[in-house]
N, C-alpha and C positions, 0 to 999 in steps of 0.2 A: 255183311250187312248191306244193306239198302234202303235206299231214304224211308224215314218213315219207320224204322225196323228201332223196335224197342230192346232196349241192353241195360244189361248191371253191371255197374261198375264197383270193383273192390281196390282201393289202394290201402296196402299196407298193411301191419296189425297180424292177427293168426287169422289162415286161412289156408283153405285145402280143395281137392274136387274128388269127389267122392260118389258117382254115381251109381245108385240100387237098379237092379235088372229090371223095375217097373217105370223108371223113369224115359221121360222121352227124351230122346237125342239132345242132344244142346252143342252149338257152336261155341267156341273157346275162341277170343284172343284175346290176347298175354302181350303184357306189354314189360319188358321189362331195360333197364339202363346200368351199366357196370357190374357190378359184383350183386345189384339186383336179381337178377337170371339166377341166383342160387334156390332160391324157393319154388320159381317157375320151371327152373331144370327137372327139380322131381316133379310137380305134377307133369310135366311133358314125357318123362318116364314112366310114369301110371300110367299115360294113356295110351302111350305105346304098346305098356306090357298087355292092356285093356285088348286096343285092338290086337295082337297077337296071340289071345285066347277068344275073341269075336267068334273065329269061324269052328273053334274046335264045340264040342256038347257042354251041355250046362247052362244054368240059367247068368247068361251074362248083359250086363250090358248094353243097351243101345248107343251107338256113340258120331258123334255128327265129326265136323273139321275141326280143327286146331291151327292158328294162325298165330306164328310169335313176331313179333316185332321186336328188336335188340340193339340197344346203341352203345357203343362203346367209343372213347376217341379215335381209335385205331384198331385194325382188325387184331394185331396179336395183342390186345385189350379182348378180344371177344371171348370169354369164358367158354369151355365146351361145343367150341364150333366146329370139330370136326364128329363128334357125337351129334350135333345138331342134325348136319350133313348125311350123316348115317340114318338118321329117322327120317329124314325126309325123302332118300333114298327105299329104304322100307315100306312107308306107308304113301308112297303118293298120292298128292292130291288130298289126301287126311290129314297129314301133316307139312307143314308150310312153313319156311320163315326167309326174313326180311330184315337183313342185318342193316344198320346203319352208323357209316363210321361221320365223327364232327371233326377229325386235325390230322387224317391222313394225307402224311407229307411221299409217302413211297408209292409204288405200283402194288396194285391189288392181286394178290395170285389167281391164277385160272380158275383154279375151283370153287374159289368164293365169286369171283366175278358178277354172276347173273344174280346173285343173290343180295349184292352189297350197294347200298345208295350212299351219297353225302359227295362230300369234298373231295 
């Protein structure tokens, strides 16, 4: 987003992303915090699977970026982060996240490193 840049927001409640192949693109971010990330896990898996049928035939989808934002106290709090890791690996630049730990007391592994802000 960028200044000025209009958004909806959804907390909570039933909710899904469900894009028809006449829709236009739309930017995702997901915000989610703990055991949160369980609803947004699967739509970040839809979009995956989305874009991973993108380039093949058929009428699919238009599909912009996805940006997750994730907090957890501590990284082995992070639900599904090396799945994370794997989609962003996949789709880059499509897929993006941005973990952040609040009471990490130990050193952060390499692989999460670039990826992990906080404490």
């Amino acid at each position: 987003c960028t200044l000025d840049s209009e958004v909806a927001l959804r907390v909570g409640g039933d909710f899904f992303f469900d894009p028809q192949p006449g829709d236009s693109p739309v930017n995702l971010v997901l915000i989610a915090g703990g055991v949160g990330i369980n609803p947004l896990f699967s739509i970040l898996l839809h979009i995956a699977d989305l874009h991973g049928y993108q380039e093949g035939k058929g009428n699919r989808p238009k599909l912009g970026t996805v940006k997750l934002y994730y907090s957890a106290k501590t990284t082995s709090e992070l639900l599904f982060k090396k799945n994370i890791l794997g989609l962003m690996k996949a789709f880059p630049g499509r897929i993006t996240c941005c973990f952040h730990v609040t009471q990490q007391r130990s050193q952060i592994c390499e692989e999460l490193q670039p990826h992990v802000t906080g404490k």
